[in-house]
C-alpha positions in Angstrom: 109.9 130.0 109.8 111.2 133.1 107.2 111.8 135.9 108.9 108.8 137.7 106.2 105.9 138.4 109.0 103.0 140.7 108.9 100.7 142.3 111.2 97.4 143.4 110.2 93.9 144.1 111.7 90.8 143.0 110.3 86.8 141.7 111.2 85.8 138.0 111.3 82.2 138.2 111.4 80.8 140.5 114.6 84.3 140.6 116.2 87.8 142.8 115.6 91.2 140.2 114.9 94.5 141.1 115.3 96.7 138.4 112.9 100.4 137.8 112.6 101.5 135.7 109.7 104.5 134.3 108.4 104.1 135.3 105.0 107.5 134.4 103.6 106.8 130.6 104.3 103.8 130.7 101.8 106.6 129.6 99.2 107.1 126.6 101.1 104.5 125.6 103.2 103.8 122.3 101.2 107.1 121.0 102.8 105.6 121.6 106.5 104.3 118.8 108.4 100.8 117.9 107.3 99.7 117.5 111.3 98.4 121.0 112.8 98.5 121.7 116.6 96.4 124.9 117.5 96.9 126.1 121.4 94.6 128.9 122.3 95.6 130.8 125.4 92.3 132.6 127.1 92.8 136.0 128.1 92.5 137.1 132.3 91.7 141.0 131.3 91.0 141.4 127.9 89.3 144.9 126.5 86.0 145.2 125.5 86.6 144.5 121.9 87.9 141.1 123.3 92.1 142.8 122.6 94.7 142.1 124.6 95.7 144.8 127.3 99.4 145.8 128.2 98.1 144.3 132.0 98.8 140.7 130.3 101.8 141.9 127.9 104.8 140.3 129.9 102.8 137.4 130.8 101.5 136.3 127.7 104.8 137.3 125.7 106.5 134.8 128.7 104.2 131.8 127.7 105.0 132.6 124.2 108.4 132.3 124.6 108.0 128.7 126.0 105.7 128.0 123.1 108.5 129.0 120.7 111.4 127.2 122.6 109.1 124.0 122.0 108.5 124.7 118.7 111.9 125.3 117.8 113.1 122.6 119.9 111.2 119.9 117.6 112.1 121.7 114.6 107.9 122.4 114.0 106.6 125.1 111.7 105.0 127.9 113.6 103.4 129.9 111.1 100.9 132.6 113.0 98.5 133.6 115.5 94.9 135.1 115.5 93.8 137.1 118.4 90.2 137.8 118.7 87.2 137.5 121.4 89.4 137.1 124.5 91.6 134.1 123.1 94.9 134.0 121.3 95.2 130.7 119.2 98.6 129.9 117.9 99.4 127.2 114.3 101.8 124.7 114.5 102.4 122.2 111.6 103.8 119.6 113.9 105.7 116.1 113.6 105.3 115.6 117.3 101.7 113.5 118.1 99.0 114.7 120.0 100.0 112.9 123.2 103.6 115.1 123.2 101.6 118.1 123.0 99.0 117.4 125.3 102.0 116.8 127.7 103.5 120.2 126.7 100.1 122.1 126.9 99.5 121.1 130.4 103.3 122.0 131.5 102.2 125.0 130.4 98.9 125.9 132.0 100.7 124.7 135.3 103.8 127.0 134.4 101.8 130.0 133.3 98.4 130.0 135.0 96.6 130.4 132.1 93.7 128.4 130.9 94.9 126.9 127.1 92.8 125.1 124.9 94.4 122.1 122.2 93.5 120.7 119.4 95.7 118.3 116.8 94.2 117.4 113.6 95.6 116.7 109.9 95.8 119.4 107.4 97.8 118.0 104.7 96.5 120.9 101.7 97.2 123.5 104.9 94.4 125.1 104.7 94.2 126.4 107.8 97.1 128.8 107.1 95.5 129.9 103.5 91.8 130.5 104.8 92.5 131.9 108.5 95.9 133.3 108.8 97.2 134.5 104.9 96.2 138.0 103.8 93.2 138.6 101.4 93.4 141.6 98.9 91.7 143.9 101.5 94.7 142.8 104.0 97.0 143.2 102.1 95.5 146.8 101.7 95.5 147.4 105.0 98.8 145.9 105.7 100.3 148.9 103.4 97.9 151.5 104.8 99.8 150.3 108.3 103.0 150.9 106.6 102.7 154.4 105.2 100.7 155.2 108.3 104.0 154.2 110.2 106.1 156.3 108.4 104.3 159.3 108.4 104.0 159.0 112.4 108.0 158.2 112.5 108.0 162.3 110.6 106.1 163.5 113.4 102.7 163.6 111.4 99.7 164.2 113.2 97.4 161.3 112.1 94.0 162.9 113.9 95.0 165.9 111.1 92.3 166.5 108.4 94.6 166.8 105.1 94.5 166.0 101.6 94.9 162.3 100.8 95.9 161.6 97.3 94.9 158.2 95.4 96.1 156.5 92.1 94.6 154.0 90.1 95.5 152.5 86.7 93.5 151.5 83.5 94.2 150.5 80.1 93.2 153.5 78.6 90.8 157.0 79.2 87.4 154.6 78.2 87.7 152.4 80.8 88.6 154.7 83.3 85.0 156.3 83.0 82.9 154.1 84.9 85.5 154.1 87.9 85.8 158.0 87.9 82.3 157.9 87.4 81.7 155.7 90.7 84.4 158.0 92.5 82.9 161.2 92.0 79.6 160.0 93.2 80.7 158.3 96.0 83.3 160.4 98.3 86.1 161.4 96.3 87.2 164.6 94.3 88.6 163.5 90.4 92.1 165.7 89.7 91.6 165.4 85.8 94.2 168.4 85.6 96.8 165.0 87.0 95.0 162.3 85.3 96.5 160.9 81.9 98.2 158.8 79.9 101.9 158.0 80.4 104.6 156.2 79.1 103.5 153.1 79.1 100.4 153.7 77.8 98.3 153.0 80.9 96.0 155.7 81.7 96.4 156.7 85.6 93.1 158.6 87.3 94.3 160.9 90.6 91.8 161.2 93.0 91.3 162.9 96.5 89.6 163.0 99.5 89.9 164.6 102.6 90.3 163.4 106.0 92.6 162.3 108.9 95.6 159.5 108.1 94.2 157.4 110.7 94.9 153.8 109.4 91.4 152.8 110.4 89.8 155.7 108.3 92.2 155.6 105.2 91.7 151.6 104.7 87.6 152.7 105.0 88.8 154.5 101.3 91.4 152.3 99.6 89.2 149.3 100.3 86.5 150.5 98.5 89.3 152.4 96.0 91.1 148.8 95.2 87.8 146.6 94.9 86.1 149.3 92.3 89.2 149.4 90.7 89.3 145.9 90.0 85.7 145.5 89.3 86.0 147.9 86.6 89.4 146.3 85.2 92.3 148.0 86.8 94.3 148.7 89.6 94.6 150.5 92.5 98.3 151.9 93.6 98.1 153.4 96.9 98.1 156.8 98.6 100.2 159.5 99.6 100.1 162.7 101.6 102.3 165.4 103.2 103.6 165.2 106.9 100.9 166.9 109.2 103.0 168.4 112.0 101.9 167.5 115.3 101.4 171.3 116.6 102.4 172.0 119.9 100.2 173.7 122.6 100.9 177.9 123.2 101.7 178.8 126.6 98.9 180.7 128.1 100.1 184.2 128.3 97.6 185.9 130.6 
């Protein structure tokens, strides 16, 4: 494992996912077994959007930790987890065989009292970690959206706050900036030509605004759509900004 991991949200089909990835090992992963081992632990008390609740917390987090020893204790590859419609489900490129795991699995349901699931199959190309567990562009989006949504909240911002959000984006020159400006407008953003230009390097950057809360939910609704035009139209999207909200604090009732 690296010690480069991510957290991110995102939808598979009809149903919300939480992922953690080990990004960092990306660089390496053709040296990782080629054997996979998925164990999926089914959740007791899960929410209604099939999420994890802190009822389960210590007791899942306890399984995990036996997981890990294992994994650690073989010398295996764990590289991430998906959690989504009641069930956590855990990767493993593995040089143990199936029988070793299906020895280990059932220690564990014993140990734990939860119900796991098993299953141990090749994936030499690892394709398993590229197509369910490593971020697309829009989670990479949202993986940064987390980030300055973090650090605003760290400042005491107010996330439920409407404000002014502010948006760059980059194109090789004023021409074929048009047609995203042009989408923009239309669509549910404000153009700041008095900020929009050429620079130094030539590149012509297009400001943009919107208004609404820094919610990370509702701000990746925007840069989504802000990074795919962008690159439809043959440039790049480079993030967001906005002032610390305050959280303001309730006045005493004076009567």
């Amino acid at each position: 494992m690296s010690d480069e991991w991510k957290f991110f949200m995102c939808s598979m089909g009809d149903h919300l996912a939480s992922i953690m990835v080990d990004v960092g090992i990306s660089k390496t992963i053709g040296k990782t077994p080629p054997t996979l081992a998925t164990v999926r632990v089914t959740y007791k008390q899960p929410d209604d959007r099939g999420l994890p609740t802190n009822a389960e917390f210590d007791a899942v987090s306890a399984l995990e930790d036996q997981l890990d020893a294992f994994v650690k204790l073989g010398r295996d590859s764990y590289v991430g987890r998906i959690t989504s419609q009641g069930e956590r489900t855990f990767f493993i490129y593995t040089k143990r065989d199936e029988s070793r795991w299906d020895k280990f699995v059932a220690q564990l349901a014993e140990n734990t009292g939860y119900a796991l699931g098993l299953l141990v199959e090749e994936d030499p190309e690892h394709t398993h970690y590229w197509k369910y567990l490593y971020p697309t562009p829009d989670d990479w989006q949202v993986i940064q959206d987390m980030d300055v949504c973090e650090a605003l909240k760290k400042n005491g911002d107010d996330l439920d706050a409407e404000r002014k959000i502010d948006h760059w984006a980059y194109f090789p020159n004023a021409k074929a900036a048009q047609p995203f400006i042009d989408w923009a407008v239309k669509d549910r953003f404000a153009h700041d030509a008095e900020y929009s230009g050429t620079g130094k390097n030539g590149e012509y950057c297009v400001r943009l605004h919107h208004v609404g809360p820094a919610r990370q939910l509702d701000v990746s609704r925007h840069t989504i759509a802000l990074r795919r035009k962008a690159e439809e139209f043959g440039g790049k999207y480079d993030g967001w900004e906005t002032p610390v909200v305050q959280v303001v604090a309730a006045t005493p009732d004076q009567s």
